[in-house]
TORTILUM-587719 format. One record per residue (C-alpha): residue number from 1; residue in one letter; x, y, z. Coordinates in Angstrom, 1 decimal. Layout:
[NUM, 'A', [X, Y, Z]];
...
REM end
This chain:
[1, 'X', [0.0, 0.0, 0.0]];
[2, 'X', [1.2, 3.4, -0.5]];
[3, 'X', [-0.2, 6.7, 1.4]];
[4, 'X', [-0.8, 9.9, 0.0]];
[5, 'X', [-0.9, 13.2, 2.2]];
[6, 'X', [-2.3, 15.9, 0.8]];
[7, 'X', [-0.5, 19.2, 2.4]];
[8, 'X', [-0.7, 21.9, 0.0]];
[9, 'X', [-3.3, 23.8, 1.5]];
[10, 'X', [-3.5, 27.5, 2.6]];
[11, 'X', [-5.7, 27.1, 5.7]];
[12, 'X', [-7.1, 30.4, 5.1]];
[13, 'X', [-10.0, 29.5, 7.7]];
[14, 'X', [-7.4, 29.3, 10.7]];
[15, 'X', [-6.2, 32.6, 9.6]];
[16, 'X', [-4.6, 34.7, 11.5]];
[17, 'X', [-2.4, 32.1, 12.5]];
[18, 'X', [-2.5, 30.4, 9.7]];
[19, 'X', [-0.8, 32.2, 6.7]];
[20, 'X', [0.1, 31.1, 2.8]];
[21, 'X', [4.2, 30.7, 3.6]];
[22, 'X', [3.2, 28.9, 7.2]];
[23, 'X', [-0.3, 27.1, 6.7]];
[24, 'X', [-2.1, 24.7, 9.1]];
[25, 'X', [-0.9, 21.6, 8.3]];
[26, 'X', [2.6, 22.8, 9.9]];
[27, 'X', [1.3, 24.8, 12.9]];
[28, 'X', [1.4, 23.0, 16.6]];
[29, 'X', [-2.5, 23.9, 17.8]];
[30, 'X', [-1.4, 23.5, 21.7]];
[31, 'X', [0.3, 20.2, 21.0]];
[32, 'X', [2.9, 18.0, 20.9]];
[33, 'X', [3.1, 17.2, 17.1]];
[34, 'X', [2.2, 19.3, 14.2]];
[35, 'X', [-1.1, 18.3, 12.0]];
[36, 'X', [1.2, 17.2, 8.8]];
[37, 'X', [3.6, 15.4, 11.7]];
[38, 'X', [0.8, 13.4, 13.2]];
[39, 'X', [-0.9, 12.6, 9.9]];
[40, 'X', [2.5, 11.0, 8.9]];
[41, 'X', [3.2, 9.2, 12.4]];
[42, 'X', [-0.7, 7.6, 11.6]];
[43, 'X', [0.1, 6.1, 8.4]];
[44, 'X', [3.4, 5.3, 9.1]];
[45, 'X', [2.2, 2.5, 12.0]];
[46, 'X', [0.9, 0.4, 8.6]];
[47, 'X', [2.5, 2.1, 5.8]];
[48, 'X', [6.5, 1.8, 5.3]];
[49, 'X', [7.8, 5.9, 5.2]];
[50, 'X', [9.5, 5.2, 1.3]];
[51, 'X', [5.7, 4.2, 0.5]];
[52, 'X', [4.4, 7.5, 2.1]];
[53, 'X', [4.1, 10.7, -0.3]];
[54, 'X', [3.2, 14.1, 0.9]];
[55, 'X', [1.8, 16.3, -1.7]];
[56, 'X', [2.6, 20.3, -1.0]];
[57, 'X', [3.7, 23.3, -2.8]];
[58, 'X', [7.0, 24.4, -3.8]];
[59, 'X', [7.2, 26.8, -1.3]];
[60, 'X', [6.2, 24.5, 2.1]];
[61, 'X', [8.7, 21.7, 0.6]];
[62, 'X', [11.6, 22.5, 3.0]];
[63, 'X', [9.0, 23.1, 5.8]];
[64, 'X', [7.4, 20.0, 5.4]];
[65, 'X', [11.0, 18.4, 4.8]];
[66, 'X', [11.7, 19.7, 8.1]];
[67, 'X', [8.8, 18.7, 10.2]];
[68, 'X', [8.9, 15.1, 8.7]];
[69, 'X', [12.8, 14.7, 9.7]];
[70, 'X', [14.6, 11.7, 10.5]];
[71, 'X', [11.1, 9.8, 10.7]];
[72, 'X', [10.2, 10.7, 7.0]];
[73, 'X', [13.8, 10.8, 6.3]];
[74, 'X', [12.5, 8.1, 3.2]];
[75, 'X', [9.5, 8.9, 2.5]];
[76, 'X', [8.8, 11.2, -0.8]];
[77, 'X', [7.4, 14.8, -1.1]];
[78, 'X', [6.4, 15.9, -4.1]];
[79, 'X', [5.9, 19.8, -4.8]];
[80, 'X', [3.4, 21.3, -7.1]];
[81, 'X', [4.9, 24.8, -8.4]];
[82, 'X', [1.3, 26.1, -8.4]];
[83, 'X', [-1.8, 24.9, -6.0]];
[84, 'X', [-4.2, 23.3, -8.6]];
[85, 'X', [-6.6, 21.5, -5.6]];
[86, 'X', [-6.5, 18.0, -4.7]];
[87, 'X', [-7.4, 15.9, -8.2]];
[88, 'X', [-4.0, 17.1, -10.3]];
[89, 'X', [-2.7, 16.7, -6.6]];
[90, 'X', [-3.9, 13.3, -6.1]];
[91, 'X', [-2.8, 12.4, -10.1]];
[92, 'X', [0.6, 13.6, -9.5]];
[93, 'X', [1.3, 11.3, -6.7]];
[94, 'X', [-0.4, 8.2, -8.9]];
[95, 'X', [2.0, 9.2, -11.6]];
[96, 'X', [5.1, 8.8, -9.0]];
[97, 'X', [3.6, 5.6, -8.0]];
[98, 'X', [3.2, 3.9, -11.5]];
[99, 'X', [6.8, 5.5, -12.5]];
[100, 'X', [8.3, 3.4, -9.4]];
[101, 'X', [6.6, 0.3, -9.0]];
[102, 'X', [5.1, -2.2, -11.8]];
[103, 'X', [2.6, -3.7, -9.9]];
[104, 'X', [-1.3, -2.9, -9.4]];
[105, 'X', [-0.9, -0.7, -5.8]];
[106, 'X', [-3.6, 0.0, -3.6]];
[107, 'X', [-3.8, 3.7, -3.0]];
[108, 'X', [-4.9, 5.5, 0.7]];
[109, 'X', [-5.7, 9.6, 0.3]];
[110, 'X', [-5.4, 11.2, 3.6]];
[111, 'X', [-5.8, 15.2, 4.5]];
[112, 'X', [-2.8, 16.5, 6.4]];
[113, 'X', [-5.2, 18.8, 8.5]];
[114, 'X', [-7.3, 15.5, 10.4]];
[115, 'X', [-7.3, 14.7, 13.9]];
[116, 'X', [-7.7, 11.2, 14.7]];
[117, 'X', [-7.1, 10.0, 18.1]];
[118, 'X', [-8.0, 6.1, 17.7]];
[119, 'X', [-5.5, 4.6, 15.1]];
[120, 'X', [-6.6, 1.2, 15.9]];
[121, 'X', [-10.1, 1.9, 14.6]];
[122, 'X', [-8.5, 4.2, 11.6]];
[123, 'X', [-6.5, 1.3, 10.8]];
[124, 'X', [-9.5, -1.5, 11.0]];
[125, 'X', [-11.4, 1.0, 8.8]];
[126, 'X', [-9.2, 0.8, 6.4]];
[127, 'X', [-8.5, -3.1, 6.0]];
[128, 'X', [-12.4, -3.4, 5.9]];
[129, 'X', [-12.1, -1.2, 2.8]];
[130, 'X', [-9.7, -3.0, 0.9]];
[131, 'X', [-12.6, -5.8, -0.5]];
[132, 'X', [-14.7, -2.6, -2.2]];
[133, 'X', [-10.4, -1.9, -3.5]];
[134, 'X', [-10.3, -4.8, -4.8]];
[135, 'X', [-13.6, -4.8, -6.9]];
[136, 'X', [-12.9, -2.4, -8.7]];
[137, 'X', [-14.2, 0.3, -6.8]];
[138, 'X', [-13.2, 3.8, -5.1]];
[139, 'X', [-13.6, 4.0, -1.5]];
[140, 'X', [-14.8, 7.0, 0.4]];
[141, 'X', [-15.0, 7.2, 4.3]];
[142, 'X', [-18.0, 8.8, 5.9]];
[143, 'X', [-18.7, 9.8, 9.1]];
[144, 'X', [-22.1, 9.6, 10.8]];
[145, 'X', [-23.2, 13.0, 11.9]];
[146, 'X', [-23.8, 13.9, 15.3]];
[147, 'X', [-25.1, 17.7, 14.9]];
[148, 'X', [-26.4, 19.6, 11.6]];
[149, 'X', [-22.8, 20.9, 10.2]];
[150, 'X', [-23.6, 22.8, 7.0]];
[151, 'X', [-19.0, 23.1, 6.5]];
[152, 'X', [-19.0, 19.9, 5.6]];
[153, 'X', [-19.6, 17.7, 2.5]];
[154, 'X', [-22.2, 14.7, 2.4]];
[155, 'X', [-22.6, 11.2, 1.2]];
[156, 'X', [-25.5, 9.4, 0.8]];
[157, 'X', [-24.8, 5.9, 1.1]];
[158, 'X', [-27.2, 2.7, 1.0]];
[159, 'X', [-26.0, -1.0, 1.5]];
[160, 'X', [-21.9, 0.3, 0.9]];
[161, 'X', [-22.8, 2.1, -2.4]];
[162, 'X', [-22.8, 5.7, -2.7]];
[163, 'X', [-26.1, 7.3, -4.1]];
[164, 'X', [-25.0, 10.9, -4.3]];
[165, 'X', [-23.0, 13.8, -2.7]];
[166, 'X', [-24.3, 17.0, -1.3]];
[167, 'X', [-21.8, 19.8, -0.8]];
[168, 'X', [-21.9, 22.3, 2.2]];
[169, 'X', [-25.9, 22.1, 2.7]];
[170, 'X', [-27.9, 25.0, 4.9]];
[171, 'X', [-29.1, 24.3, 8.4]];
[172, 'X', [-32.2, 22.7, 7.0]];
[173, 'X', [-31.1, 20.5, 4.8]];
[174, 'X', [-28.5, 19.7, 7.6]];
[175, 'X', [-31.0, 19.1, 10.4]];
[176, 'X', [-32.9, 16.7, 7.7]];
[177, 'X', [-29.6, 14.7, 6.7]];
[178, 'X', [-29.4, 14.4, 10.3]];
[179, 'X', [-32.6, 12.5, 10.9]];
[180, 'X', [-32.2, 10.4, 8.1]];
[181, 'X', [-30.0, 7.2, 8.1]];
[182, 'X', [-28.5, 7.5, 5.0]];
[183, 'X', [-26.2, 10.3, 5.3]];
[184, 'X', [-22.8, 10.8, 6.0]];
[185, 'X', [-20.2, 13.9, 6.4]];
[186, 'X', [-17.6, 13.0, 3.9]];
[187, 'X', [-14.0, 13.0, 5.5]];
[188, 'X', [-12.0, 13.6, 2.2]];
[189, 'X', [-10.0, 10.2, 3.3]];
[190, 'X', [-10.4, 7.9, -0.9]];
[191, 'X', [-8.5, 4.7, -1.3]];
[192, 'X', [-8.6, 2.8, -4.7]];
[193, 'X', [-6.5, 0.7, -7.0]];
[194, 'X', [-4.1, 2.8, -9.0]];
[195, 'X', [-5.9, 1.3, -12.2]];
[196, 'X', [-8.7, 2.0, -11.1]];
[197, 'X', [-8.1, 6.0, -10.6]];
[198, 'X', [-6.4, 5.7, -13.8]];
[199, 'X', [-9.4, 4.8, -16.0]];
[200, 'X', [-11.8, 6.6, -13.9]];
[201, 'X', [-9.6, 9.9, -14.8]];
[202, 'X', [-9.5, 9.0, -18.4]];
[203, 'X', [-13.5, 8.5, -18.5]];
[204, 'X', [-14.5, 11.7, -16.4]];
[205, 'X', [-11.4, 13.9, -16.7]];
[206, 'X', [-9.7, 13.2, -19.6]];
[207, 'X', [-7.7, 16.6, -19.5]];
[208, 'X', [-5.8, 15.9, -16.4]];
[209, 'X', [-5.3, 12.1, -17.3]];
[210, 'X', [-3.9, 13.8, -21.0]];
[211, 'X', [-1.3, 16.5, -19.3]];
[212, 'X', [-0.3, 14.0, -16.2]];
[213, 'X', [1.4, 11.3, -18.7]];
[214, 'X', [3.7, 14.3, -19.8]];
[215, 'X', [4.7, 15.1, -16.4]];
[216, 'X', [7.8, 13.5, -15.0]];
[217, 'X', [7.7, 13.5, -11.6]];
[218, 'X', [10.1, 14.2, -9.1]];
[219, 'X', [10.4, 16.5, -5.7]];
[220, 'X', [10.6, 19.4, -8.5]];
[221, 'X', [7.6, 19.7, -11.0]];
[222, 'X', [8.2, 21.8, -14.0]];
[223, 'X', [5.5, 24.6, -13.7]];
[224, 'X', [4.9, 25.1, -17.8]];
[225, 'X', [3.1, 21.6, -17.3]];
[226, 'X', [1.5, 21.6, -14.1]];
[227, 'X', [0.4, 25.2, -14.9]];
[228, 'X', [-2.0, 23.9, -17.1]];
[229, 'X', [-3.8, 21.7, -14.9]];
[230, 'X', [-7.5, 22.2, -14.2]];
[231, 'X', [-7.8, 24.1, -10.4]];
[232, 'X', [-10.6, 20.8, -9.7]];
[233, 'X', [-11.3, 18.7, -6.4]];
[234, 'X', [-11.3, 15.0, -6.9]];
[235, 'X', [-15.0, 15.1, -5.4]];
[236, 'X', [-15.9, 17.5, -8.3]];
[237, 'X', [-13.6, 15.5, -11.3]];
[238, 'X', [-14.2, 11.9, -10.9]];
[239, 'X', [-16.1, 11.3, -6.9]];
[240, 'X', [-19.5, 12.8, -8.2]];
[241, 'X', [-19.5, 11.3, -11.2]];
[242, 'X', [-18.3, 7.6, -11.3]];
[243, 'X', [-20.5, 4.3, -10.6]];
[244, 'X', [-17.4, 3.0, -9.1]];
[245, 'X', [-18.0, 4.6, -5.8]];
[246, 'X', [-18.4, 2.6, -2.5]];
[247, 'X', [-18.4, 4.5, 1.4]];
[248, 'X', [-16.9, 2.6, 4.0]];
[249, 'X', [-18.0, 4.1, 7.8]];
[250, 'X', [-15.0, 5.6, 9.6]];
[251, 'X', [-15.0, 4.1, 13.0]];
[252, 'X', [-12.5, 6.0, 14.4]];
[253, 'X', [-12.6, 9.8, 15.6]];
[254, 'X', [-12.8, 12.4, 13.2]];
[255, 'X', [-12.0, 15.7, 13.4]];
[256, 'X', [-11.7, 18.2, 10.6]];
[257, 'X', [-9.2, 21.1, 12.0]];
[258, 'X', [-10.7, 24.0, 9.7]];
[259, 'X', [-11.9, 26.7, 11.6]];
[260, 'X', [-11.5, 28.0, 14.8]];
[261, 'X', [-14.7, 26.5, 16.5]];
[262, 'X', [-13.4, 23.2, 15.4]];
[263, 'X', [-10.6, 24.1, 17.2]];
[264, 'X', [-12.2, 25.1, 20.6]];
[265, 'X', [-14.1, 22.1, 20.1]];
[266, 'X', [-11.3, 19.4, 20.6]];
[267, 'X', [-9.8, 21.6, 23.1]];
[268, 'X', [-10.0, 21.1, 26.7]];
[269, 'X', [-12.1, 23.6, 28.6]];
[270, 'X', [-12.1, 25.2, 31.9]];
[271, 'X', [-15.4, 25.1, 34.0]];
[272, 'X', [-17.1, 28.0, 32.4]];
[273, 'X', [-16.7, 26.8, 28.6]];
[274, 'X', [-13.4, 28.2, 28.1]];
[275, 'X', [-10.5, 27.7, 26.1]];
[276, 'X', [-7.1, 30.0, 26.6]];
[277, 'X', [-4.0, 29.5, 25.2]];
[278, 'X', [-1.0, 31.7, 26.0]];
[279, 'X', [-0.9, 35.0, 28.1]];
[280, 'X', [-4.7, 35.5, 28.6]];
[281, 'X', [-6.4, 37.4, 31.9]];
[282, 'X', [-9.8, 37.3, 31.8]];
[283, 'X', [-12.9, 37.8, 34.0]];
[284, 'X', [-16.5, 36.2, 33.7]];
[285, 'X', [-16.3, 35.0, 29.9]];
[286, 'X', [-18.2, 31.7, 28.7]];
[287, 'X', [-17.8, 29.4, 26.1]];
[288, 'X', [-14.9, 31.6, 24.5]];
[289, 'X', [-11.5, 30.7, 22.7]];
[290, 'X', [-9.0, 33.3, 23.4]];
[291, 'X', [-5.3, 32.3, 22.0]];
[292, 'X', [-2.7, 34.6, 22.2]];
[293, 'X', [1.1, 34.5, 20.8]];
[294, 'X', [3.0, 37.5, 22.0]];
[295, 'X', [0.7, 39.9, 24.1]];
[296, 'X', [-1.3, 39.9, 27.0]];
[297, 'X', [-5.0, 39.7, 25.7]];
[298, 'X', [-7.5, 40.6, 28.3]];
[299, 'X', [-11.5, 39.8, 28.1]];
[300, 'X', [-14.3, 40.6, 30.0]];
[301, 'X', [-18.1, 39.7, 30.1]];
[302, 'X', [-17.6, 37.5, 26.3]];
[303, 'X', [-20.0, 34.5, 25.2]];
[304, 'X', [-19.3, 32.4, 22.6]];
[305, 'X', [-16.6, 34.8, 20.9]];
[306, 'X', [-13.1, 34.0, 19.1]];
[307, 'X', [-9.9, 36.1, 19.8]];
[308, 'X', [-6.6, 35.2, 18.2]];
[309, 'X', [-3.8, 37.5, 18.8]];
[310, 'X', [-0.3, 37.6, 16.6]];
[311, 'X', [2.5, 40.1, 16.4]];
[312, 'X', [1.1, 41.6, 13.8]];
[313, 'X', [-2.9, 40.9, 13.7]];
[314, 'X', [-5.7, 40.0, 15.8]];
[315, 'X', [-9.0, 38.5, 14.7]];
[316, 'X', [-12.1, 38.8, 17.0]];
[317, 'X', [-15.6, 37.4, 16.0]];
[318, 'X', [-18.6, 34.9, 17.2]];
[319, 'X', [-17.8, 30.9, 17.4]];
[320, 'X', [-20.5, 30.6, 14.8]];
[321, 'X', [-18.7, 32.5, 11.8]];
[322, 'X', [-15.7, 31.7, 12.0]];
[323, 'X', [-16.2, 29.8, 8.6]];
[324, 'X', [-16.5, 33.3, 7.6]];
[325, 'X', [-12.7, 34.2, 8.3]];
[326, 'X', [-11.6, 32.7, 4.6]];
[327, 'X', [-13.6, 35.9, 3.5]];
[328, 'X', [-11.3, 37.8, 5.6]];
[329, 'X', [-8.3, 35.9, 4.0]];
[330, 'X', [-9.2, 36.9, 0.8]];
[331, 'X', [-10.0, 40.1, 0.6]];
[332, 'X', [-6.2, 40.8, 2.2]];
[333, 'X', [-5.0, 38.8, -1.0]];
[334, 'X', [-6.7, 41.1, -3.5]];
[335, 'X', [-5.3, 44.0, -1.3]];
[336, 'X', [-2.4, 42.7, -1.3]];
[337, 'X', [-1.8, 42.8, 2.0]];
[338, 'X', [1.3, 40.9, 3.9]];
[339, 'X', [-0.7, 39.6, 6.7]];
[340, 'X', [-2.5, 36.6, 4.9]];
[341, 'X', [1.1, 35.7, 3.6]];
[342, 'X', [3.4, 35.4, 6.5]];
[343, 'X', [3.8, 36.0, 9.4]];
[344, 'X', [6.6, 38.0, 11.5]];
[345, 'X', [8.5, 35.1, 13.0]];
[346, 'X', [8.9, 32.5, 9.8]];
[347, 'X', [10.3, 29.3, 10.5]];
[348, 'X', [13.3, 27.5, 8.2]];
[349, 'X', [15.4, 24.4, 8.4]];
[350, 'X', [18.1, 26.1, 10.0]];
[351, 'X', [16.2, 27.7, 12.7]];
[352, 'X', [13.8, 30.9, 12.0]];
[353, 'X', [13.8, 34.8, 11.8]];
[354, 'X', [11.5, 37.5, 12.7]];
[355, 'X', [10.9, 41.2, 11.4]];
[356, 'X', [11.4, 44.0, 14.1]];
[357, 'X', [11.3, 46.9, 12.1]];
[358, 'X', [10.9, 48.3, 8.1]];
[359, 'X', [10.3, 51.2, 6.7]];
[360, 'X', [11.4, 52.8, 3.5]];
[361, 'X', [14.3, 51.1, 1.7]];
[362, 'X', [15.3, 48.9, 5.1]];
[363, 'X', [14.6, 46.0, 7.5]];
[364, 'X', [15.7, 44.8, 10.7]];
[365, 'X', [15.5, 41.0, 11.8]];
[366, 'X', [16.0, 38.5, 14.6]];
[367, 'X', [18.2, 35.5, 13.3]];
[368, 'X', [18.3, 32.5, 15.0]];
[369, 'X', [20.3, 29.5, 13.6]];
[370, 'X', [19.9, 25.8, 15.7]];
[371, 'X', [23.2, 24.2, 16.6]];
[372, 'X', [24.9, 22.6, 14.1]];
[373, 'X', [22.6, 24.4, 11.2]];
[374, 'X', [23.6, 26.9, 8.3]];
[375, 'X', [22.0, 29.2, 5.9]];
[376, 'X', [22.5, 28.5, 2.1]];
[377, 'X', [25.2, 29.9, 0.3]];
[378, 'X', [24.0, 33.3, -1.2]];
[379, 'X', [23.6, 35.9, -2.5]];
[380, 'X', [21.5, 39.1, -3.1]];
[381, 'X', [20.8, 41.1, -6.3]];
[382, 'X', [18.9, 44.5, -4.5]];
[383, 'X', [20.4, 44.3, -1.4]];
[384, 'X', [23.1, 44.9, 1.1]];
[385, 'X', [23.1, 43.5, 5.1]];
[386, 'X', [24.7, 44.2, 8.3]];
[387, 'X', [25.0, 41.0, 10.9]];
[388, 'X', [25.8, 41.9, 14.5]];
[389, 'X', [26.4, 39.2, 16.7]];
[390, 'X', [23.9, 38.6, 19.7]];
[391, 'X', [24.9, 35.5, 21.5]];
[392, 'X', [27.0, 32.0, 20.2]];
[393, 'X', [29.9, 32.3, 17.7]];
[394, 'X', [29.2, 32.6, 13.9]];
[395, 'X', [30.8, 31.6, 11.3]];
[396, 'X', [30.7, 33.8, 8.0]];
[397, 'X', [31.9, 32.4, 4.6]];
[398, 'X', [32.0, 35.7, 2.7]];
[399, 'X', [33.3, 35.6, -1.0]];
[400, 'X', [35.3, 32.3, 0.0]];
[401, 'X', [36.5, 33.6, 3.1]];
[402, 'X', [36.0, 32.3, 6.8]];
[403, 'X', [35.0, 34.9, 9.2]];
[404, 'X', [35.1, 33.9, 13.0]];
[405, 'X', [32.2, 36.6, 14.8]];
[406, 'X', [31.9, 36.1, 18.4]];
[407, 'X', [29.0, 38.6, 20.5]];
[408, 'X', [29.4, 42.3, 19.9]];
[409, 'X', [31.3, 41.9, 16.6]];
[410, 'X', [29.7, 42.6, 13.1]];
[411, 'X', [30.2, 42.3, 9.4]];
[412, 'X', [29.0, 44.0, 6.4]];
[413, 'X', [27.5, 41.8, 3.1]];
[414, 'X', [27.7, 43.6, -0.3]];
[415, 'X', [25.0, 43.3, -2.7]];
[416, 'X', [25.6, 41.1, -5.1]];
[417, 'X', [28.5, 39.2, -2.5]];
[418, 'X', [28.4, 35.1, -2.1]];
[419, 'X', [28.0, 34.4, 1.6]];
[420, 'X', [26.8, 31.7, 4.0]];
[421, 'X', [26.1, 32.2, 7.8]];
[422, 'X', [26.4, 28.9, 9.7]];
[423, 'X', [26.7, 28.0, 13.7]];
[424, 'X', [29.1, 24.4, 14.1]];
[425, 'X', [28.8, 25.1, 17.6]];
[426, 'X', [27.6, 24.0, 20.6]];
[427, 'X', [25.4, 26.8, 21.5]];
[428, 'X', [22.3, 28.6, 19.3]];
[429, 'X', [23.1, 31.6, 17.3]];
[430, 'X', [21.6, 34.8, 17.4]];
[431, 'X', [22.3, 38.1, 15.0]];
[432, 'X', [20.8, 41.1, 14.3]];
[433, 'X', [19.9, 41.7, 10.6]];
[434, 'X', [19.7, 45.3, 9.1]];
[435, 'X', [19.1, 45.5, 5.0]];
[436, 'X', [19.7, 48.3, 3.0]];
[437, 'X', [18.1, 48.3, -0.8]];
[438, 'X', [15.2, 49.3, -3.1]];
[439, 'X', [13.9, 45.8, -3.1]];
[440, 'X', [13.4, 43.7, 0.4]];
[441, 'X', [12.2, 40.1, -0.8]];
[442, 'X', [12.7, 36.8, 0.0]];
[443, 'X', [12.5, 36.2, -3.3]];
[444, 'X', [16.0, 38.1, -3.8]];
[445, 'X', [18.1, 35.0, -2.7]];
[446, 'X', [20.2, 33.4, -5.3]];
[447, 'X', [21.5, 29.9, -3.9]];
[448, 'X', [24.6, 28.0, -4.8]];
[449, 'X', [24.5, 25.7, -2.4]];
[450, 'X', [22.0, 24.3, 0.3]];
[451, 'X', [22.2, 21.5, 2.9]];
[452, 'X', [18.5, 21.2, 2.5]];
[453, 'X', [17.9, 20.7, -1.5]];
[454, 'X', [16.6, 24.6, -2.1]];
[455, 'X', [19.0, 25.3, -5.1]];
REM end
């Protein structure tokens, strides 16, 4: 069996903390693991890691890379150049798969952004799946609903076979599904036969099945080809149209992590309702999420209300729309506006940065580089930059030179200079960043050479 996991989305629902560079599927919601890092863990207890693929975009690939680490260290992610939804997504991982393996293999589709407590059920789910597989058919998993959710899709299934599929109804068709026994939230979890998928493709969407045989894939996807792709779900190409549909019941937990009330709801509460995360004071609120990253956030007197505080935005609104906050999302991408893209702090392979001041042709960052990490070797077409050592010893490679900068010393990077920035010490490095230039981007690195595969 091989596993795919589909983690190119934006989570533009969990915005603000949730943002286009750093979406949900990486973020740690108050636990241990990230989503994308629990999602693999799941799969991995039946699934071999070189059988597991993790779909994402270009620009998560050395995020995801990262989260996975030595436990994924041999499994494959493969990076879409442009998001094109999850049926080009879900082709491109069946292309790797025929590319690599001869035989006939049986196929598992999982979200990044579930959370699923019981793997034993999960896993028994799946195994009682495998004899619709091997049919011939495409398996879906429902979930029998236990309140009217109009954010969710539906499945109407009778004796195994799907009937039909119903996406995001209103409350009243919701309360109906909900009396009758037919109906199922659909979890976005599909298994099939790569054959099958294959000639189901060909039948219902033959323009992805046409473009995905000229696509060679690898953990780099050339963009003139995927470019052309249909933006389609899988539900929408080939789920809603196909007689080859069967619904096995999920008997496992289910939790679909898209919105901030989903996330109050799997949280654990303090006698009046509550939910706080981080520096929160608060007198005589009920049934209230407040999560706060860098401030203090103080509430009074709030009922059923949703506050999420970052360094550089705060959303407050009732529980019941925060399905609304993807509206929010997107109107800051038609103004353009940096906050739905990334946040302050932004995390690398190495270790992370944060922004502490711009203005006007300059910025000033926080570097912090792990033990025993480095930045690529570099350099910069627009700008110039100014390190000053905080704390730990670094070592600067400027224009094939070794500079040794212990706390309180500095160095000055010319534009256009090849440099690298590494800590082979024992303690974590910190430096103070300062750019000078017309243009500020990340997109102004040009790399020569990278311990983590960005060249």
């Amino acid at each position: 069996m091989f596993g795919v996991i589909l983690a190119g989305g934006s989570g533009s629902r969990l915005w603000p903390l949730s943002r286009e560079l750093y979406p949900k599927q990486l973020i740690n919601f108050n636990t241990e693991k990230s989503l994308i890092q629990s999602t693999f863990e799941r799969l991995n207890k039946f699934i071999p890691s070189e059988n597991i693929i993790s779909v994402t975009n270009t620009k998560h690939h050395a995020n995801v890379k990262m989260q996975l680490g030595q436990a994924g260290e041999n499994s494959i992610i493969l990076s879409e150049p442009v998001s094109k939804n999850t049926a080009p997504a879900i082709a491109l991982s069946v292309k790797y798969i025929i590319e690599t393996t001869e035989d006939d293999e049986t196929v598992l589709v999982v979200p990044s952004d579930l959370l699923i407590e019981n793997d034993e059920k999960f896993i028994q789910s799946i195994h009682d799946a495998q004899k619709y597989v091997e049919d011939g058919y495409i398996v879906t998993f429902g979930i029998k609903p236990n309140y009217p959710e109009t954010g969710f899709g539906y499945i109407r299934c009778i004796d195994g076979k799907v009937q039909g599929f119903t996406e995001k109804p209103d409350n009243q068709t919701a309360e109906k599904y909900l009396q009758e026994k037919d109906y199922y939230w659909n979890s976005g979890i599909f298994m099939f036969k790569v054959s099958t998928l294959i000639e189901e493709l060909e039948h219902y969407c033959p323009e992805i099945s046409s473009l995905i045989r000229n696509i060679k894939c690898s953990e780099s996807i050339p963009f003139n080809e995927f470019d052309k792709m249909p933006n389609i779900s899988i539900d929408y190409a080939v789920m809603e149209k196909s007689q080859k549909i069967a619904m096995v019941e999920l008997q496992s937990d289910w939790k679909d992590l898209g919105s901030w009330q989903s996330i109050y709801e799997v949280s654990p509460k303090d006698e009046n309702g509550n939910v706080f995360v981080g520096h929160v004071l608060d007198k005589s609120s009920k049934n209230s999420f407040v999560y706060s990253s860098s401030k203090l956030v103080a509430t009074i007197g709030l009922e059923d209300t949703v506050i999420v505080e970052t360094e550089d935005a705060i959303l407050a609104c009732k529980k019941d729309k925060t399905q609304e906050v993807k509206q929010i999302y997107e109107t800051l991408k038609e103004q353009q506006d940096g906050t739905q893209m990334v946040h302050k702090t932004v995390y690398r392979p190495w270790g992370f940065y944060t922004v502490i001041a711009e203005g006007k042709g300059f910025q000033t960052k926080l570097i912090h580089v792990n033990v025993g990490q480095k930045l690529s070797v570099q350099s910069h077409n627009h700008r110039s930059e100014h390190w000053v050592v905080l704390s730990g010893m670094a070592k600067v490679v400027l224009e094939g030179k070794d500079h040794i900068l212990s706390p309180g010393h500095s160095i000055d990077i010319g534009v256009k200079a090849i440099h690298s920035l590494q800590n082979p010490y024992e303690q974590d490095l910190e430096i103070i960043e300062i750019q000078k230039g017309d243009i500020l981007s990340e997109d102004d690195i040009v790399r020569y050479e990278d311990i983590y595969g960005r060249v």
